[in-house]
C-alpha positions, 0 to 999 in steps of 0.5 A, a space after each residue: 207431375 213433379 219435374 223432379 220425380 215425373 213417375 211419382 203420384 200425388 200420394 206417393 209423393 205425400 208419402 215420401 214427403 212425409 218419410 223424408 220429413 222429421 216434422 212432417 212425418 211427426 205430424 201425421 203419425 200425431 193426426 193418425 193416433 186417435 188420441 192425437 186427432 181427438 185432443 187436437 179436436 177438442 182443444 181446438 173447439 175448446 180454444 175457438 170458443 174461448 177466442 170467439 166468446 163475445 161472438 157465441 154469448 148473447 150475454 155480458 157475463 158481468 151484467 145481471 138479468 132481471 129475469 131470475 137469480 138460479 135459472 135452470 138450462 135453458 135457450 136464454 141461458 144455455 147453462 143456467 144463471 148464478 145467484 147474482 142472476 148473471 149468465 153462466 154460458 158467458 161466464 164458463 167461456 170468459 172463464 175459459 179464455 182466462 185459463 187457456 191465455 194464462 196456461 198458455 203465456 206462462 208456460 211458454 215464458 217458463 219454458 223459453 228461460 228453463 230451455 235456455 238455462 239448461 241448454 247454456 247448463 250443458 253446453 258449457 259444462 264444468 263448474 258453471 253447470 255444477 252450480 247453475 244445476 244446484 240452483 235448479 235443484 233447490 227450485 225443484 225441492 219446492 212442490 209447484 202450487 206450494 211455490 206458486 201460492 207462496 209467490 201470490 201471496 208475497 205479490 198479491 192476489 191478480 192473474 198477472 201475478 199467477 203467471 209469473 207464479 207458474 212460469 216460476 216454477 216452470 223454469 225448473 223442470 224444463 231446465 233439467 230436461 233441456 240439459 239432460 238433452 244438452 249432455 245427450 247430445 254434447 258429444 256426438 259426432 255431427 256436434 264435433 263436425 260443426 266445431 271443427 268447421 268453424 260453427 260457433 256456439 250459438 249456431 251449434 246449439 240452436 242450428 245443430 242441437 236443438 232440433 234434435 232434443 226439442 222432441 222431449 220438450 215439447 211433451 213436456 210443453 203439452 203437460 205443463 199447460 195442463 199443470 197451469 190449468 190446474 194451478 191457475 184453477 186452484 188458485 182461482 178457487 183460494 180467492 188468489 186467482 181472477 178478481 171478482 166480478 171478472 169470472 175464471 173456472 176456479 173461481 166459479 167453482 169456488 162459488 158454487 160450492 155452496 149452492 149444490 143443492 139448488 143449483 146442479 148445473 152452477 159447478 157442473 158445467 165449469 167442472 165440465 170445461 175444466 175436465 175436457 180441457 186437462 183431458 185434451 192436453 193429456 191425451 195431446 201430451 201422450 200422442 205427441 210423445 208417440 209421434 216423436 219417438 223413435 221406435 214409431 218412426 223406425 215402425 212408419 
């Protein structure tokens, strides 16, 4: 038993923990929703297959087998071959590291710059909020993949230049977001507390503000990802994306465009890894949003 609450149980604990708790309590209306616990399931064996890749392949997926070129699912080959003979089970899952690691370094960087941008926009306000938002506005006249094909083409083709691509035009929506959350909060009674005890800017926003508007952002961080998996995808499938021979999901796509009819399962299982991928994020994305609104918590 608990010294400070000897009459409580282990459950009545949890779940005074987890009213008392803004994260805590976010958390497990995230795990209670089914659309939460199953994008958290399927991302999570999604994310594991990709990181454990050399540990579930038994194939190189660069090396070509001398057994056949367009082999049908099978044990050795769990999800077929290509027409350059090489595993397509090994090549799904590299090809998955790839989207996940990229989606993953892009938005985050794209999201630290614009949350910081548009934290700054707010907070400071005047005629520097006026001008860094005009700036902002002209980014978002731009539509994503048109920016982010523009910036591949200007840099070259590789998969570091498709990130700096997506975090690129990233940094505007969560710059517009992360002020309009900024001005939301400016003026608010526990902010004019915090200056009137002496509290500096840095600390008011990041100590006292932040926790209060991140809830937005981190939808917004959830579908972004899945965005970037979609760019990347589709940049992978111009020939922009991942060099060959190294594989990604759009690229082998792209690749078996033109071998449907002899080989169903070439574009099937990728496409597959690609769908499930988008769909957890989305499904994550919508529970995290029902997690963090207010009414669900007034509900709990």
């Amino acid at each position: 038993m608990s010294a400070a609450y000897p009459e409580l149980t282990y459950a009545s604990r949890r779940e005074r923990l987890v009213r008392e708790s803004m994260f805590w309590g976010s958390l497990d209306r995230l795990l209670r929703n089914p659309q939460g616990f199953v994008g958290l399931l399927v991302l999570g064996l999604l994310i594991g297959s990709a990181i454990f890749a050399p540990l579930l392949t038994w194939h190189d997926p660069n090396v070509q087998d001398a057994s056949g070129r367009f082999l049908s699912p099978r044990w050795e080959h769990p999800f077929g071959t290509d027409e350059l003979r090489r595993d397509l089970y090994a090549r799904t899952l590299y090809g998955l590291r790839v989207s996940l690691a990229l989606s993953l370094t892009s938005v985050s960087v794209g999201a630290t710059l614009g949350i910081m941008f548009g934290f700054f926009s707010g907070y400071v306000g005047g005629w520097i909020d006026a001008v860094m938002m005009r700036l902002i506005d002209a980014l978002l006249a731009f539509p994503g993949l048109l920016s982010a094909l523009a910036i591949v083409t200007i840099l070259g083709p590789s998969i570091r230049n498709v990130a700096i691509a997506i975090a690129f035009f990233s940094v505007p929506s969560f710059a517009r977001l992360s002020r309009a959350q900024m001005l939301g909060e400016r003026n608010k009674d526990y902010v004019a507390s915090a200056e009137a005890l002496g509290a500096g800017a840095l600390r008011i926003v990041f100590r006292h503000i932040a926790p209060n508007a991140i809830a937005p952002l981190l939808t917004q961080v959830a579908l972004f990802m899945a965005s970037a998996v979609i760019v990347s995808a589709s940049l992978s499938f111009l020939g922009l994306g991942e060099r060959a021979p190294d594989p990604s999901l759009g690229g082998l796509i792209n690749t078996a465009k033109s071998n449907l009819q002899k080989a169903w399962w070439y574009p099937t299982f990728p496409g597959l890894a690609l769908a499930l991928l988008l769909l957890s994020l989305n499904l994550l994305a919508d529970a995290i949003n029902d997690a963090i609104n207010p009414f669900a918590r007034r509900r709990a």
